[in-house]
C-alpha positions as CSV (number, residue, x, y, z in Angstrom):
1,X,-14.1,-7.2,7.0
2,X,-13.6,-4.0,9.5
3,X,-16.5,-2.2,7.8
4,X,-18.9,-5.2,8.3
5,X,-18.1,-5.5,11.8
6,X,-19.2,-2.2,12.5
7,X,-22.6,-2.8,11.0
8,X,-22.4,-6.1,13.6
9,X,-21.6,-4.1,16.8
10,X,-24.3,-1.0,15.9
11,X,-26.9,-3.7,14.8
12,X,-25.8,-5.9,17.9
13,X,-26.3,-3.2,20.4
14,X,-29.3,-2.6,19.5
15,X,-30.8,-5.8,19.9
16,X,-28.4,-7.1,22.8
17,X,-28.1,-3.7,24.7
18,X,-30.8,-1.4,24.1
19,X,-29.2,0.8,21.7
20,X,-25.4,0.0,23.8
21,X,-26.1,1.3,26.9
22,X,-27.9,-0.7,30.0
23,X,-31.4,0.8,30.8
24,X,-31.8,1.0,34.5
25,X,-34.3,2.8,36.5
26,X,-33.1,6.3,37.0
27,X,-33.7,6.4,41.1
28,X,-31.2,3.4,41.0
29,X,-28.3,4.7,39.3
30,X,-25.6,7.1,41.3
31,X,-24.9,10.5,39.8
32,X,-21.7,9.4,38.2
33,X,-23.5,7.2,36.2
34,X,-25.9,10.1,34.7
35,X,-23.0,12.2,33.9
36,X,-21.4,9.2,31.9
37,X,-24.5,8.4,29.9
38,X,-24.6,12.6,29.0
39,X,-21.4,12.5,28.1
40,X,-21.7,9.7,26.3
41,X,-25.1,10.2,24.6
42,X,-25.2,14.5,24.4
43,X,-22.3,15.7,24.4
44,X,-20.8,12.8,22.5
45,X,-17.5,12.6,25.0
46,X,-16.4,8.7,25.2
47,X,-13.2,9.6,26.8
48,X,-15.3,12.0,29.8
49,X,-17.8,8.5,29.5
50,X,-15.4,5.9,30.1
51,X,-14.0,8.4,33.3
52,X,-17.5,8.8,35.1
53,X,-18.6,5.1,34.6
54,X,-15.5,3.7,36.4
55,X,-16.2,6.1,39.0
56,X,-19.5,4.6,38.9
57,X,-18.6,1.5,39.1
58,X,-16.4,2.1,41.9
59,X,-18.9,3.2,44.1
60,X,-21.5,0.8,43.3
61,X,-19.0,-2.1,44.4
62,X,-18.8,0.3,47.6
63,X,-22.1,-0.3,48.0
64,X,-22.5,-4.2,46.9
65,X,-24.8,-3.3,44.2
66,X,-22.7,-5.9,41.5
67,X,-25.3,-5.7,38.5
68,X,-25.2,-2.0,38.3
69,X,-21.2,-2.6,38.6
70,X,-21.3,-5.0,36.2
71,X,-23.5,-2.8,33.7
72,X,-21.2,-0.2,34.2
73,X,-18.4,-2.1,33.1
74,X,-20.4,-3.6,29.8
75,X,-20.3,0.4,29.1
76,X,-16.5,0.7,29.7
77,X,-16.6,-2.1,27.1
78,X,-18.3,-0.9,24.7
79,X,-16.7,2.6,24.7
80,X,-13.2,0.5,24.5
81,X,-14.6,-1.5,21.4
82,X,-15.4,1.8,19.5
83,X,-12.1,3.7,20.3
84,X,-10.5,0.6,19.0
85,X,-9.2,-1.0,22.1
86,X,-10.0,-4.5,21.5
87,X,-8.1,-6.8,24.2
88,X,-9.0,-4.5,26.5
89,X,-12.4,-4.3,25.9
90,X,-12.2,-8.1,26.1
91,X,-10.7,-8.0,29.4
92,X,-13.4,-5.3,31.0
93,X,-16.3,-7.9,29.8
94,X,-14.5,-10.4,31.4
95,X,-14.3,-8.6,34.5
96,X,-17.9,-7.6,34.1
97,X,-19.0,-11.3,33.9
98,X,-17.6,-11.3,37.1
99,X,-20.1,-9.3,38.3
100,X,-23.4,-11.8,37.3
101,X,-23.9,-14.7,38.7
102,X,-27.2,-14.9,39.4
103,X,-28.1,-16.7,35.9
104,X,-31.6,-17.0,36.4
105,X,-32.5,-13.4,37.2
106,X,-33.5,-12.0,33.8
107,X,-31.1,-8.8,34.1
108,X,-28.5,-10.7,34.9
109,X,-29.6,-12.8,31.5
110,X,-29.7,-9.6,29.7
111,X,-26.2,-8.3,31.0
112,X,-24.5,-11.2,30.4
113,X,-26.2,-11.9,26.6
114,X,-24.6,-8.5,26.3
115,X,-21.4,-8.3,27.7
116,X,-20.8,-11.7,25.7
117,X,-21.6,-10.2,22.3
118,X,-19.8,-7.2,23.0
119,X,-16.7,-9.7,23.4
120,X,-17.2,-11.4,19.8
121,X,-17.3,-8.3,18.0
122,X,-14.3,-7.5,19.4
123,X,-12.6,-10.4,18.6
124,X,-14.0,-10.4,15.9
125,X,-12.2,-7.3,15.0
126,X,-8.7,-9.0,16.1
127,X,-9.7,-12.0,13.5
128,X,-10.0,-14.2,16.3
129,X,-12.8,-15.9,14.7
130,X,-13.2,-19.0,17.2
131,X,-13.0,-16.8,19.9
132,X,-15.7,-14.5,18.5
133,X,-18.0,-17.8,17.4
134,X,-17.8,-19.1,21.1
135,X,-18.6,-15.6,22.7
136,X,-21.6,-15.0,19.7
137,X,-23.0,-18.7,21.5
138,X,-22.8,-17.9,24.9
139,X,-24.8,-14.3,24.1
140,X,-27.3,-16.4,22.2
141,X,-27.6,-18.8,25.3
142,X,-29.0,-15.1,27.5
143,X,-31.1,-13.2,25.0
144,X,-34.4,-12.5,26.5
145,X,-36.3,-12.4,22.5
146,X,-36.0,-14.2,19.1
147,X,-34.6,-11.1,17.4
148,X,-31.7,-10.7,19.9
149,X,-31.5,-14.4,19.0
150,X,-31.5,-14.5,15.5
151,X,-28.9,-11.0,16.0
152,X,-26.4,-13.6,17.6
153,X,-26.9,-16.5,15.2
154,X,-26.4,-14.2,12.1
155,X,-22.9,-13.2,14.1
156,X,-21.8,-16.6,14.1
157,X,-22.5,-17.3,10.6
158,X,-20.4,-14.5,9.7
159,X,-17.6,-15.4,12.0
160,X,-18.3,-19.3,10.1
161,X,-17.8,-17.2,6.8
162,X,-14.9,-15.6,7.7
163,X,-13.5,-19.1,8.6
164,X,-14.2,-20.7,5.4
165,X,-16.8,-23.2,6.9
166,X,-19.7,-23.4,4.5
167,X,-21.6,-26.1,6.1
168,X,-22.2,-24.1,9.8
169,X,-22.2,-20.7,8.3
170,X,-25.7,-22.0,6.4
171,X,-26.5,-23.7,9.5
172,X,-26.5,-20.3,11.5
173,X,-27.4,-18.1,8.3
174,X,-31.1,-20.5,7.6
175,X,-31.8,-19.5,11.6
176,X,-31.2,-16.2,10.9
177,X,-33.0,-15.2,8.2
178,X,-36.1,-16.2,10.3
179,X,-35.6,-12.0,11.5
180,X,-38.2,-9.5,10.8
181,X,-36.5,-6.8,11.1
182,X,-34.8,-5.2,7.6
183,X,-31.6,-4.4,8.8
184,X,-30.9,-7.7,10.3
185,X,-32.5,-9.4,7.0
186,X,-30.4,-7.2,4.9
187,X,-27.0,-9.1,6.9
188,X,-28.6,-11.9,6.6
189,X,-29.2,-12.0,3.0
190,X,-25.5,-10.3,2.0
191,X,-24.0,-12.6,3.8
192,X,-26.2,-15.9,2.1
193,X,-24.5,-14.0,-1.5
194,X,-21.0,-14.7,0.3
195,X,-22.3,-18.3,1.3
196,X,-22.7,-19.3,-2.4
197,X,-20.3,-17.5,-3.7
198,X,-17.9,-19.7,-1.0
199,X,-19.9,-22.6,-1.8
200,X,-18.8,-22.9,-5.9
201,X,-17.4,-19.5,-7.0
202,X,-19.6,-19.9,-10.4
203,X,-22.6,-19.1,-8.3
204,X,-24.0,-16.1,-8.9
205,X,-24.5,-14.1,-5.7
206,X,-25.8,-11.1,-7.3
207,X,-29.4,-11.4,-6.2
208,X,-28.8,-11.5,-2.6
209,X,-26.2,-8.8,-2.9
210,X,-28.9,-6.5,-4.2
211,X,-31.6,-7.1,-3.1
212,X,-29.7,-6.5,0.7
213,X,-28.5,-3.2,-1.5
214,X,-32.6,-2.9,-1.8
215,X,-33.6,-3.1,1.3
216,X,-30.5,-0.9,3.1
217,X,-31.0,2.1,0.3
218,X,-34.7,2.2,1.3
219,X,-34.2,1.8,4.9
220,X,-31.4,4.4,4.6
221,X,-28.9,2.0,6.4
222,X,-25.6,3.9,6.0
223,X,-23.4,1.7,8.0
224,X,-25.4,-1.4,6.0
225,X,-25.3,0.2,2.5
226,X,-21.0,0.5,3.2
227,X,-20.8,-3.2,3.6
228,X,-22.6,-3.6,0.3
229,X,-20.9,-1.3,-1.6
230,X,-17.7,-3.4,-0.1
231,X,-19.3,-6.8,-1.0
232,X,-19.9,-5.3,-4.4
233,X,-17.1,-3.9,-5.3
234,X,-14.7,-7.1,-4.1
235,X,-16.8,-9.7,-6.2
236,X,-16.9,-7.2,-9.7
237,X,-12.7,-6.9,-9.0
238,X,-11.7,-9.8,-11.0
239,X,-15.3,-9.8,-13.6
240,X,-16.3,-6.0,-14.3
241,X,-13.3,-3.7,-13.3
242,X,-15.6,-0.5,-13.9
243,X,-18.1,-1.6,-11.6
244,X,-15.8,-3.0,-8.8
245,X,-14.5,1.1,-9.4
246,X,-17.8,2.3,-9.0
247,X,-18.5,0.4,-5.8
248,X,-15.7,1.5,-4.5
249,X,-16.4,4.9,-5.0
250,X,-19.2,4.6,-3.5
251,X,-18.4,3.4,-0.6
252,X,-15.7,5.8,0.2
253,X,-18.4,8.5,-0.5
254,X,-20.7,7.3,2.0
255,X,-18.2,6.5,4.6
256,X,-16.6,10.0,4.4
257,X,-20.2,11.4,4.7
258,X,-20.4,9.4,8.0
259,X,-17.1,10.3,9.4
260,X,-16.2,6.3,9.0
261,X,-12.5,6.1,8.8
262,X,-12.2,2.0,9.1
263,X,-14.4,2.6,6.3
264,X,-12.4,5.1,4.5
265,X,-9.5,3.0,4.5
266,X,-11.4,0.2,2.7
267,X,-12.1,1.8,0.5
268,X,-9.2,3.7,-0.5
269,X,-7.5,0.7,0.0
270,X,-9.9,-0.8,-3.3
271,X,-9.3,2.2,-4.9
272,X,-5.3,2.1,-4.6
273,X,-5.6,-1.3,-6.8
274,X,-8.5,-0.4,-8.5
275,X,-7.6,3.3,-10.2
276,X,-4.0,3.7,-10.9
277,X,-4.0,6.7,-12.8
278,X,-5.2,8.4,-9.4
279,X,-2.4,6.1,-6.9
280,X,-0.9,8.9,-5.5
281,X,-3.7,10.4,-4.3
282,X,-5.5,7.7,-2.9
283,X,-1.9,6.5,-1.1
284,X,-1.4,10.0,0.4
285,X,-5.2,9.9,2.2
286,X,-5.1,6.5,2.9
287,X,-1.4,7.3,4.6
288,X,-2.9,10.2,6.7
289,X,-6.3,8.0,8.0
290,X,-4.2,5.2,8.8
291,X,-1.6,7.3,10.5
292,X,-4.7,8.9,12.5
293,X,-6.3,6.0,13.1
294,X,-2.8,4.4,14.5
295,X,-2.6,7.5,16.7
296,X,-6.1,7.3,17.9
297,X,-6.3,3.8,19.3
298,X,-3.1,3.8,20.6
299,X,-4.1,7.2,22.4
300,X,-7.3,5.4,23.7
301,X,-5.3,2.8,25.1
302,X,-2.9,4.9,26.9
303,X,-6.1,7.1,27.8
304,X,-8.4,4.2,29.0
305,X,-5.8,2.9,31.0
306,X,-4.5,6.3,32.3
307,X,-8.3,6.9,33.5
308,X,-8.3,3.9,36.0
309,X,-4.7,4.5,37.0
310,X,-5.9,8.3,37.8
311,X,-9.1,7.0,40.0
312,X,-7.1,4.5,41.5
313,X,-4.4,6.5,42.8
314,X,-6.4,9.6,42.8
315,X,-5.1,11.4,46.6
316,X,-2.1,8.9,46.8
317,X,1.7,10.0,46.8
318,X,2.3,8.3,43.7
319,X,0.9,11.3,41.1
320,X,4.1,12.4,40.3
321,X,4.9,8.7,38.8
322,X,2.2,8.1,37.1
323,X,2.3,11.8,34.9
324,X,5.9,10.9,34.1
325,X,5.1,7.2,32.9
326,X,2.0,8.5,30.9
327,X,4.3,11.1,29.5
328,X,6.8,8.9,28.3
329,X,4.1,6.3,26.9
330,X,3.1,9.6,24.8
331,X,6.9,10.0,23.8
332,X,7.2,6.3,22.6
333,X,4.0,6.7,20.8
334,X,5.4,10.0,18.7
335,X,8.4,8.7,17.9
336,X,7.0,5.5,17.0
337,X,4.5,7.3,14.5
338,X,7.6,9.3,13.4
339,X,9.7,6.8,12.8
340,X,6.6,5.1,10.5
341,X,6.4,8.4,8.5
342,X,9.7,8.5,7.8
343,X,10.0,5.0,6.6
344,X,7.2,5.9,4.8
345,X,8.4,8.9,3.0
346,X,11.1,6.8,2.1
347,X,9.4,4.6,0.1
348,X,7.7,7.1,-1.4
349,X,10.8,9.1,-2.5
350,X,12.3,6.0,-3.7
351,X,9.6,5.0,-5.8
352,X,9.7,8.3,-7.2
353,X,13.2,8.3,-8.1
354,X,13.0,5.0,-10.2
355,X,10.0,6.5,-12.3
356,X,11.8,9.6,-12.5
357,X,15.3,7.9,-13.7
358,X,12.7,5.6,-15.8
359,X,11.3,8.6,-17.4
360,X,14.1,10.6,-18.6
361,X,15.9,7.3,-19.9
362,X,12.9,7.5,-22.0
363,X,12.6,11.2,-23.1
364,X,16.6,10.3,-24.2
365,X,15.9,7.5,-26.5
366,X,12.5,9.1,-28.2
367,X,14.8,12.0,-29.2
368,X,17.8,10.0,-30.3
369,X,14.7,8.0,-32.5
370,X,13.6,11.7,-33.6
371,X,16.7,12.5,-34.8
372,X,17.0,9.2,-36.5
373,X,13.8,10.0,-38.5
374,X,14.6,13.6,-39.4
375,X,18.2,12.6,-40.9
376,X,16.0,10.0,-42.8
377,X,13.8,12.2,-44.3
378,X,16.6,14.9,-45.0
379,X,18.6,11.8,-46.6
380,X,15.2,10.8,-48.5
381,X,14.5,14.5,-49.5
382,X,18.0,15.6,-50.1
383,X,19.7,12.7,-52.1
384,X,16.9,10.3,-53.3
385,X,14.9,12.8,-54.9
386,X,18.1,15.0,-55.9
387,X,19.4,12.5,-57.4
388,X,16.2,11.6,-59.8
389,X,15.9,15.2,-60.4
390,X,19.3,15.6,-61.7
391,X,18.2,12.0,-63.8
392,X,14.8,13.9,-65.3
393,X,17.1,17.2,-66.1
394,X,19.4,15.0,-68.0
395,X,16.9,13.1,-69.9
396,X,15.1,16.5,-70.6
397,X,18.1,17.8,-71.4
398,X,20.1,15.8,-74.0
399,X,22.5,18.6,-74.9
400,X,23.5,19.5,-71.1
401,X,27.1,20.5,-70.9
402,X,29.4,18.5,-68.8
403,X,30.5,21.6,-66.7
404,X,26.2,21.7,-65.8
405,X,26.3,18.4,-64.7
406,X,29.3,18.6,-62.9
407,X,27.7,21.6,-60.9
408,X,24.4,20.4,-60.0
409,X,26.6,16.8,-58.6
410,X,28.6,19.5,-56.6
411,X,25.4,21.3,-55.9
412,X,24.1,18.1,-54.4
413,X,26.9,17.4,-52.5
414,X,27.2,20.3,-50.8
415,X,23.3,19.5,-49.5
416,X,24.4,16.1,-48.7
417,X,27.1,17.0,-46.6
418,X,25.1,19.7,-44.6
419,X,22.4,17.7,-44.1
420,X,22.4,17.9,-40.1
421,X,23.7,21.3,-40.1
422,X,20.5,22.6,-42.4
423,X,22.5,25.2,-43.6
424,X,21.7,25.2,-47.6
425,X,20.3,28.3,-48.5
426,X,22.0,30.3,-50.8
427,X,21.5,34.0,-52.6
428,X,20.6,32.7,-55.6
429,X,17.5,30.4,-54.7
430,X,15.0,32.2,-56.3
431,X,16.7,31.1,-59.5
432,X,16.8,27.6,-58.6
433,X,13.5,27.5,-57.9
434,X,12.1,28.2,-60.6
435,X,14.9,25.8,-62.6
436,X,13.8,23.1,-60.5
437,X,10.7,23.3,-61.5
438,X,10.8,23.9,-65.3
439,X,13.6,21.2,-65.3
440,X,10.8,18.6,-65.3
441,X,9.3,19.6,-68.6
442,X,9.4,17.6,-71.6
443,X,8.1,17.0,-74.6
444,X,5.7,14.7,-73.8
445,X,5.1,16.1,-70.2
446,X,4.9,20.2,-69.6
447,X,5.0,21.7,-66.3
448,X,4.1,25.5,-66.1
449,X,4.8,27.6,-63.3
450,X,2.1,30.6,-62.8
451,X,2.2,34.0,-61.3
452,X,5.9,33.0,-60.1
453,X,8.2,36.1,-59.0
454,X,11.6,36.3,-57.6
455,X,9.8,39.1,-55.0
456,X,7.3,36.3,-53.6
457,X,10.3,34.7,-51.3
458,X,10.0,38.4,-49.2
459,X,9.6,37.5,-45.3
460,X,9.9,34.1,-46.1
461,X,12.5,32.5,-43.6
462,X,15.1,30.3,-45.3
463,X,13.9,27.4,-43.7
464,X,10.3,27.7,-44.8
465,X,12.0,28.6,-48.2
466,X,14.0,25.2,-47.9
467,X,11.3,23.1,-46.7
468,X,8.9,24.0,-49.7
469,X,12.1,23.6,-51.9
470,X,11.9,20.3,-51.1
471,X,8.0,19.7,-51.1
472,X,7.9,20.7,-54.4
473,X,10.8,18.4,-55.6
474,X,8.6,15.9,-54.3
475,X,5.9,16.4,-55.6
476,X,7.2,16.8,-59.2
477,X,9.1,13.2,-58.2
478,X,5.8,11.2,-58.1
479,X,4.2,13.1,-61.0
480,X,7.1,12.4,-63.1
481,X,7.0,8.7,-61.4
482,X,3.6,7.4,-61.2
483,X,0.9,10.3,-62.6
484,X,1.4,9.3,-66.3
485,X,0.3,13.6,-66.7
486,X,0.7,14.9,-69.8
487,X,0.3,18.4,-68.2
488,X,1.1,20.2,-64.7
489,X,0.9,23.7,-63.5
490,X,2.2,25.2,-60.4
491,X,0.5,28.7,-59.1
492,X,2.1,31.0,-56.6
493,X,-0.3,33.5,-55.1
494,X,1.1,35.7,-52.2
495,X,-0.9,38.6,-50.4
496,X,0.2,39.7,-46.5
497,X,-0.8,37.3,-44.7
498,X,-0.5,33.6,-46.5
499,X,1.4,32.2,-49.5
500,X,-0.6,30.3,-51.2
501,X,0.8,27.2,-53.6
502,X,-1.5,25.2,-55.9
503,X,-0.3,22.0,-58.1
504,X,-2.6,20.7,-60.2
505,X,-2.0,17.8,-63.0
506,X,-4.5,15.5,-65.6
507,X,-2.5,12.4,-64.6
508,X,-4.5,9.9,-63.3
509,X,-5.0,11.0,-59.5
510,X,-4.7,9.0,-56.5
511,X,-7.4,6.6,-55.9
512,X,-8.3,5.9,-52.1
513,X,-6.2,8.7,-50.7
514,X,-6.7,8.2,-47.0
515,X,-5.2,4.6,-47.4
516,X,-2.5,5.1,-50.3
517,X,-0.5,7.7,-48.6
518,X,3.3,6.9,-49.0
519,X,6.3,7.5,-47.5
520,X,6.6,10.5,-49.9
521,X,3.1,11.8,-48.9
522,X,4.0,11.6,-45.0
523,X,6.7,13.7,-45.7
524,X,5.3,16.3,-47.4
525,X,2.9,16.5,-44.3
526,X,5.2,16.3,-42.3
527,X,7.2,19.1,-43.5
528,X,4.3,21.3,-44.1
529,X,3.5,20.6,-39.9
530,X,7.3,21.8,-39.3
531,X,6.6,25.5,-41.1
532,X,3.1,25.9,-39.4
533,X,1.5,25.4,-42.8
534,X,-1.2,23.2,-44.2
535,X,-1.7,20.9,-47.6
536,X,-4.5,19.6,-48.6
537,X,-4.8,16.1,-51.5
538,X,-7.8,16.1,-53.9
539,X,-9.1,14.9,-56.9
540,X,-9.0,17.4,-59.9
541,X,-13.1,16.9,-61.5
542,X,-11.2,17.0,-64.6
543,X,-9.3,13.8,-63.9
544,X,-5.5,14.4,-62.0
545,X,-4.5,15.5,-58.5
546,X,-4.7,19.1,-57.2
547,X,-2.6,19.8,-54.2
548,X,-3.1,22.9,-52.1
549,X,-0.2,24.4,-49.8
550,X,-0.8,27.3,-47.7
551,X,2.1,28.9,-45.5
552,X,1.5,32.0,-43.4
553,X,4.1,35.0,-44.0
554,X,6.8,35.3,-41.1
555,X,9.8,37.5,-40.9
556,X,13.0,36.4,-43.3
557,X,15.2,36.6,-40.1
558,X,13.4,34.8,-37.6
């Protein structure tokens, strides 16, 4: 993993390098040298570093001094490894190696353990695992101390790892832990976790993943703490989503916070899989790091090799040349980053096309179903209950005159037929009201309307009107259905603001309200939600049902 690799090359430096530079005695090295290392180490310039230490080198081979060549090439290296030019990084070691042959001289030991590590964390980086296992060997064969050692063995374990080879990744990993220093140990002990996990994935790694966690929180190991957080949040993916989430978070925090973008892209990477809901977002900054990142490296590898081109054939006739050739490299680098963007955008647009077509194909079918459900509840409202209350008006009604009967069928028809149009209100509803109601008194059942006026239907729109037409009807259905009420009464109270509607009956209620509501209940609700007014079910104390409707006061003619 990129983001474990670049805890390997800090922590190998240190050990292998002396903190990735080669210590010489300040009288020996040539000025080009000092103004590499402070542009390197002050003023934090690798491109200005790289420049000065081939010039050091340079003159140091002038001079037959091949060490101090040699270390200034393991420099070059190093810088080439961090920009993200790998092969060539490979390729200056090589060179470098050159350099020392004097095996038994212990500088020469400490270049060499050097330069070779240097080379498997670079292949490392290109996943050229055997390559980086055989390198990690040869640097343990020159280190001058058992840390350095146990740096390189730890290395090779996690090259093992990363090949799937169990039994020499413990080998190297039970040498290794032999370390005392923490941030080595913490490697050592994440990368045991990974061992058993590898091992029989029903181990349970979680001990040595956090207790390395532990040790790098306390020892405020940022580069150490992102490879945890990574470890982490890969083994919760398939067990505890959340966590795996959380990790992830974490780690994208901290490698922000250390300007990591190898890092970054991890874990945006986790995130992309991990956190849908926030996709786009994590896509877009993964996009723009990994275009960066593209344009970095292959900027550092036009740059490194335009530096030794430039002190090559600095004073030479062929200048001209080598600005054109660097120039068009730069060209076929844009356009090549272009050309990615685009193809990129083009994803993305047609991604967003499909959801978008996907989208309104399903706003289409939820209203063609919403209009389904309303012409089932006008059919429901309209006919059903019409035609029981035309069946209650005849049975209260014995001596109803044909020319009646034939009205209110006309009456209903009329409603039937402009059902979708909604268009049933008439001058004379104030009337038919109050005949609707009264229709369902009998003998045995009575049904008094209170404090009703023809006036109480001012600034009340004809829908509202309508809609309480038919709540009403409704209501008076089930009571005249299922309330076995031997009396009802329905009061109309009307100020300014609010008309106010209250039913109440002595039938014998509705027991467990909440889960009894029927199809005729929903409705009622539902219409009530469609005039911005409210209802409210209870029991009456003295045994029934009282029902209160509220409906604020709007304009007749909105």
């Amino acid at each position: 993993m990129k983001n474990v690799l670049f805890s390997i090359i800090l922590i190998s430096i240190l050990y292998c390098s002396k903190k990735g530079n080669i210590k010489q005695d300040n009288v020996a090295k040539n000025i080009y040298h000092k103004k590499a290392e402070k542009f390197r180490d002050d003023i934090k310039d690798l491109d200005s570093a790289f420049y000065y230490y081939y010039i050091a080198k340079e003159n140091y081979i002038k001079n037959n001094d091949s060490i101090k060549a040699a270390e200034s090439l393991i420099n070059m290296a190093f810088i080439q490894t961090t920009k993200g030019d790998f092969y060539g990084s490979i390729e200056t070691s090589l060179i470098a190696n050159k350099f020392l042959n004097d095996e038994k001289n212990s500088i020469v030991k400490r270049d060499l353990a050097t330069s070779y590590n240097n080379m498997g964390i670079a292949s490392g980086f290109l996943y050229n695992h055997n390559d980086a296992i055989q390198f990690y060997k040869k640097a343990a064969e020159f280190t001058l101390n058992k840390e350095d050692t146990f740096t390189c063995f730890n290395n090779i374990a996690d090259a093992y790892l990363h090949k799937k080879d169990t039994i020499l990744a413990r080998k190297y990993l039970n040498l290794a832990i032999k370390t005392k220093n923490s941030k080595n140990y913490a490697r050592v002990i994440n990368n045991l976790g990974k061992l058993k996990l590898l091992e029989n994935p029903h181990n349970n790694p979680l001990p040595e993943f956090y207790k390395a966690l532990k040790i790098r929180l306390d020892s405020k190991d940022i580069e150490g703490l992102n490879s945890s957080y990574s470890t982490l949040s890969d083994y919760f993916k398939y067990r505890e989503k959340n966590k795996s989430l959380s990790f992830a978070k974490k780690m994208l925090e901290t490698a922000t916070m250390v300007e990591n973008p190898e890092d970054q892209m991890q874990a945006l990477q986790k995130l992309i899989e991990l956190d849908p809901s926030h996709y786009l977002n994590y896509f877009k900054k993964f996009q723009s790091l990994n275009d960066s990142l593209i344009v970095s490296r292959g900027k550092a590898k036009n740059q490194f090799a335009v530096i030794r081109y430039d002190v090559d054939q600095k004073n030479t006739e062929n200048q001209n040349l080598k600005l054109q050739d660097t120039e068009n490299k730069i060209n076929i680098l844009y356009r090549n980053v272009v050309l990615i963007i685009l193809s990129l955008l083009l994803i993305v647009a047609f991604f967003w096309y499909k959801k978008r077509k996907k989208r309104l194909q399903q706003e289409k079918e939820l209203e063609v179903k919403n209009t389904q459900l309303k012409m089932s509840k006008k059919v429901h409202d309209v006919v059903a209950n019409g035609l029981y209350h035309m069946m209650i008006d005849v049975q209260n009604n014995p001596e109803m005159d044909k020319t009646r009967i034939l009205n209110d069928i006309e009456k209903m028809y009329e409603e039937s037929r402009d059902i979708s149009h909604e268009n049933i209100a008439e001058e004379d509803f104030a009337s038919r009201f109050i005949n609707m109601i009264t229709s369902y008194s009998s003998d045995e059942q009575k049904v008094l309307p209170v404090g009703y006026k023809e006036s109480i239907w001012e600034n009340i729109s004809h829908t509202t009107q309508l809609e309480l037409y038919y709540i009403l009807r409704e209501i008076l259905v089930n009571m005249k259905k299922h309330s076995q009420a031997k009396l009802a009464s329905v009061k109309f109270e009307k100020n300014e603001n609010v008309l106010k509607i209250k039913y109440t009956d002595n039938g014998t209620g509705i027991n467990n309200l909440a889960e009894q509501k029927g199809t005729g209940i929903h409705n009622t609700e539902n219409r009530i939600g469609t005039i911005g007014g409210d209802i409210t079910f209870e029991k009456n104390p003295k045994g029934g049902l009282i029902i209160q409707i509220t409906i604020p006061i709007q304009s007749k003619y909105v």
